[in-house]
C-alpha positions in Angstrom: -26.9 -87.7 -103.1 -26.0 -91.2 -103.5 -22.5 -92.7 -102.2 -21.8 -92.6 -106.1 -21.8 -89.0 -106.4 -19.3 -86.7 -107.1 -18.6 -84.1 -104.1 -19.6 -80.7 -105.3 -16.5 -78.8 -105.3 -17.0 -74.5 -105.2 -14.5 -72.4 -107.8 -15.2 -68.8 -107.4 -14.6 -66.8 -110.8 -12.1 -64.3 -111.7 -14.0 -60.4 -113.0 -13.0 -59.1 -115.8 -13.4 -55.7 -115.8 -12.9 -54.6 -119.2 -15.8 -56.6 -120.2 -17.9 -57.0 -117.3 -17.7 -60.6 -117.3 -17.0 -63.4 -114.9 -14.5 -66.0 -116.4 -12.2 -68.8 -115.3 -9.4 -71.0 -116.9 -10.8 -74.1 -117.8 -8.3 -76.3 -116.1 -9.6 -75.4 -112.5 -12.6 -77.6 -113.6 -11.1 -80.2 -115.6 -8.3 -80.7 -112.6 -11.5 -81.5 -110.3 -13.7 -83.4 -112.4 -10.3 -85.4 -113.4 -9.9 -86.3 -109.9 -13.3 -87.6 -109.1 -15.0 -84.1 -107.9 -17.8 -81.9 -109.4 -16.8 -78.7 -110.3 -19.5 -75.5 -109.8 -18.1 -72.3 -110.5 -19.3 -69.2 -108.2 -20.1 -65.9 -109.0 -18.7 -62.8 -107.4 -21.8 -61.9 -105.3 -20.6 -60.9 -101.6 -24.2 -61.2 -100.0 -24.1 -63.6 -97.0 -27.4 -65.4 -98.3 -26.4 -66.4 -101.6 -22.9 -67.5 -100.3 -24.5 -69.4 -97.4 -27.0 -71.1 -99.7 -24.2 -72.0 -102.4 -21.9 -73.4 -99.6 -24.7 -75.4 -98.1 -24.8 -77.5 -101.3 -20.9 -77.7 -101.9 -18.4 -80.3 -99.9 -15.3 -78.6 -101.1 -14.0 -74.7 -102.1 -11.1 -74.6 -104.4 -10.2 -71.0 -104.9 -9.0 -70.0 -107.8 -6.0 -67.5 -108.7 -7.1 -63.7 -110.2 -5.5 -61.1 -112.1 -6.0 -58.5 -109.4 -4.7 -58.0 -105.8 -6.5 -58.4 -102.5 -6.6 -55.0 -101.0 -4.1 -54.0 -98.8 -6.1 -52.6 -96.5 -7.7 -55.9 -95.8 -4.3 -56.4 -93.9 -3.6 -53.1 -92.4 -1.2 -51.5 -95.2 -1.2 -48.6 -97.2 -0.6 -49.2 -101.1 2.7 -49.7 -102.4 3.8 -48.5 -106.4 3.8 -52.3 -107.2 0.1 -52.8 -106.0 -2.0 -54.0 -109.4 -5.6 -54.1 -109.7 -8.1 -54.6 -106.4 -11.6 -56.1 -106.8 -13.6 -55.9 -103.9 -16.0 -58.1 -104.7 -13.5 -60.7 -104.9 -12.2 -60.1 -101.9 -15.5 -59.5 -100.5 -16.9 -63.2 -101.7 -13.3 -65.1 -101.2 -13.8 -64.1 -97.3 -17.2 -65.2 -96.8 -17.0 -68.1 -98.7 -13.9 -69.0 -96.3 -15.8 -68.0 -93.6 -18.8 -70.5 -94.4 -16.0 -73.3 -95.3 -14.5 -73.3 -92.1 -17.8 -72.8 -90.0 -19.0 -76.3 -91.9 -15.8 -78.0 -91.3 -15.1 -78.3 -95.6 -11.8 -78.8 -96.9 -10.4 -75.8 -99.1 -7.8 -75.7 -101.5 -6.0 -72.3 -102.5 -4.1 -71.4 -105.0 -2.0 -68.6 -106.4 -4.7 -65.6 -105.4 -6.6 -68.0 -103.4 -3.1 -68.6 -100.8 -2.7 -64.6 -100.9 -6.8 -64.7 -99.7 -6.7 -67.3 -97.3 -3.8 -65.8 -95.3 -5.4 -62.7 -95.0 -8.5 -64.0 -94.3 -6.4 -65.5 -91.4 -5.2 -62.6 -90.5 -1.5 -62.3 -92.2 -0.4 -60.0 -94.5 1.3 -60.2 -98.1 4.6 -58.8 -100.1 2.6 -56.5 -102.5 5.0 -56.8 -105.3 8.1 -58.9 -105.1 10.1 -57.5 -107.5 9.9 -53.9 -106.0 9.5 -54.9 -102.2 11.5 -58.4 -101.8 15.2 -57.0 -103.4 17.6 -60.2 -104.5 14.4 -62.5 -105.5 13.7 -64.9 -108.2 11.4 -63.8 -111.1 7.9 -65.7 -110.0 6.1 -64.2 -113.2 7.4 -66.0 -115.6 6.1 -65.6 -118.9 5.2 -67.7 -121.9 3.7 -71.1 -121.4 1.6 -71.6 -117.7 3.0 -75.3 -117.7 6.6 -74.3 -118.0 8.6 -75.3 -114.4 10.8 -72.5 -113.8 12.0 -72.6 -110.0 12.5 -74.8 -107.8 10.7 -75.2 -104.4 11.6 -76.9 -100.9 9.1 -78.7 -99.2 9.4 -79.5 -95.2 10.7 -82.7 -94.2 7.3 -85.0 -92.9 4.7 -82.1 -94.9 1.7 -83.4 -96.8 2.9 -82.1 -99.9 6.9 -84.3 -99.3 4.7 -86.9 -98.6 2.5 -86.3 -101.7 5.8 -85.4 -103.7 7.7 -88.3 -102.0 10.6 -85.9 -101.5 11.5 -82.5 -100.1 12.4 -80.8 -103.8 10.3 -79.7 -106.7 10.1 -77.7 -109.7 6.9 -75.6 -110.1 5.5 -73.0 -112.8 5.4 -69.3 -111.1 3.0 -66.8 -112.3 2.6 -63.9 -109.5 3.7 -61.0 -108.0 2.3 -60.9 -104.3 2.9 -63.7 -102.1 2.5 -64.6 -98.3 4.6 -62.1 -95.7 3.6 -63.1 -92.1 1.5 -66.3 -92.2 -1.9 -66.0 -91.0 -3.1 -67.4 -87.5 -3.4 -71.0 -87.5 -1.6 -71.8 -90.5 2.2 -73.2 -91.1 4.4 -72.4 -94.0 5.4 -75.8 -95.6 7.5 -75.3 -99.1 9.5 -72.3 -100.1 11.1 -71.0 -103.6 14.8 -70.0 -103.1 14.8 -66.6 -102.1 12.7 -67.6 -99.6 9.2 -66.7 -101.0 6.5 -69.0 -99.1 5.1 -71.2 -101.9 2.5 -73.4 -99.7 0.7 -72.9 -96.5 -1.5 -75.7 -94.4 -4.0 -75.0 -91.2 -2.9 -76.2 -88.6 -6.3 -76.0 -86.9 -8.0 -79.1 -86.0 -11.4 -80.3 -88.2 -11.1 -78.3 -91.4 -8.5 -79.3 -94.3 -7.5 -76.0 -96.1 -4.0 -76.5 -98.1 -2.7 -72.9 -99.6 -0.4 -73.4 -103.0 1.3 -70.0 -104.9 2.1 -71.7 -107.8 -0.6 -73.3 -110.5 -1.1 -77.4 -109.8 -4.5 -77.3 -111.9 -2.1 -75.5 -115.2 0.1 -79.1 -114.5 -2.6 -81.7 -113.4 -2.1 -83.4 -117.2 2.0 -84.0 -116.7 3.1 -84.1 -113.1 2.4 -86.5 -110.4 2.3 -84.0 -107.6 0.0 -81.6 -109.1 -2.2 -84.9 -109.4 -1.7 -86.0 -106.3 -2.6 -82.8 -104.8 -5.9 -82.8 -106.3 -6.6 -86.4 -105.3 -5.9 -85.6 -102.3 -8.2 -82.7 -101.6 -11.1 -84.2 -103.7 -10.8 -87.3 -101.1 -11.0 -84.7 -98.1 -14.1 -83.6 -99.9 -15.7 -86.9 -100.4 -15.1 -87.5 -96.5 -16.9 -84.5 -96.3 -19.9 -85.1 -98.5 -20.5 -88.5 -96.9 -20.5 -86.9 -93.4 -23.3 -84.6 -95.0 -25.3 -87.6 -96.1 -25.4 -89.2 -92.4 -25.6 -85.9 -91.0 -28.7 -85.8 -93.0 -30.0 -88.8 -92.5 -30.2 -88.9 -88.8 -31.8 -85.2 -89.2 
């Protein structure tokens, strides 16, 4: 890899069960590539080779959101009526591939599913429907366009995102039903919807960048600065990270 290169950013895939195919929306990729980073989208293979030798070649892991549920068991609870679909094998290769990130020091962005993952991963748990289980708050599926802002969101004063934003109020698009309870060890809720819904989570642990966002960024990349910014951001953690790769590997 020359100092030219892309980093090689990791997008797991969503499973579709009704036709036994992996698939993803295309703006994960686009959002990446648009910010200078190379997008390479994983399959749904929870065998610690293959993930190992994927992450080996990757300086970044954006996970992407699902149309399922992380189990609940994966967090100590018992399923509740509002609980939708679980894929293990999601679950399964979201936790190893976290795993691997954090072991190599590589930044990690989540988002919708991928916040719900990392917290767990971490070691917190998650509202299993919010509509059912959260009485008195907002509608976070909205439906119709993915690009459509329909809440509003408050960041903490001095965050990364504020700083990104340049202020401590947003609008965001909301599409999802489950959402961070108590926050995982090591990380710190940063931005909250109304109701007070956690929208974004950040590690607090020193040497790994891993930023956790519930609503959709990559949907919004096109139209608003922060959703930009965001992925700038990350994609510049993951450069630092590729280039630490390259001297790693050249003292080797």
């Amino acid at each position: 890899m020359n100092n030219e290169s892309r980093p090689n950013i990791g997008i797991p895939c969503r499973f579709n069960t009704g036709k036994a195919r992996y698939e993803l929306r295309e703006t994960y990729a686009e959002a990446i590539y648009a910010s200078g980073g190379a997008p390479l989208l994983i399959p749904l293979i929870p065998e610690p080779d293959y993930i190992n030798s994927i992450l080996d070649r990757l300086d970044g892991l954006c996970l992407s959101g699902a149309g399922n549920d992380i189990d609940p068991l994966k967090y100590g609870r018992e399923p509740r009526p509002g609980l939708g679909l679980v894929i293990p094998r999601r679950d399964e290769t979201d936790f190893l591939l976290l795993a691997g990130a954090e072991a190599r020091h590589m930044p990690v962005i989540a988002i919708c599913f991928g916040i719900q993952s990392l917290n767990v991963y971490r070691g917190g748990t998650l509202i299993q429907d919010i509509s059912s289980d959260a009485p008195g708050s907002l509608k976070h599926m909205q439906e119709g366009q993915y690009e459509r802002n329909s809440h509003s969101v408050s960041l903490s004063e001095g965050s990364l995102l504020a700083e990104l934003a340049g202020r401590t109020s947003v609008h965001v698009n909301s599409y999802h039903h489950q959402a961070v309870d108590a926050v995982g060890d090591g990380l710190e809720a940063i931005a909250w919807a109304p109701d007070s819904i956690i929208e974004a989570v950040i590690n607090t642990r020193p040497g790994q960048f891993a930023l956790g966002i519930q609503w959709h960024p990559e949907v919004t990349w096109k139209t608003d600065t922060l959703s930009r910014a965001i992925f700038a951001h990350f994609v510049s953690k993951a450069e630092l990270h590729s280039r630490s790769r390259q001297l790693t590997g050249s003292e080797a």
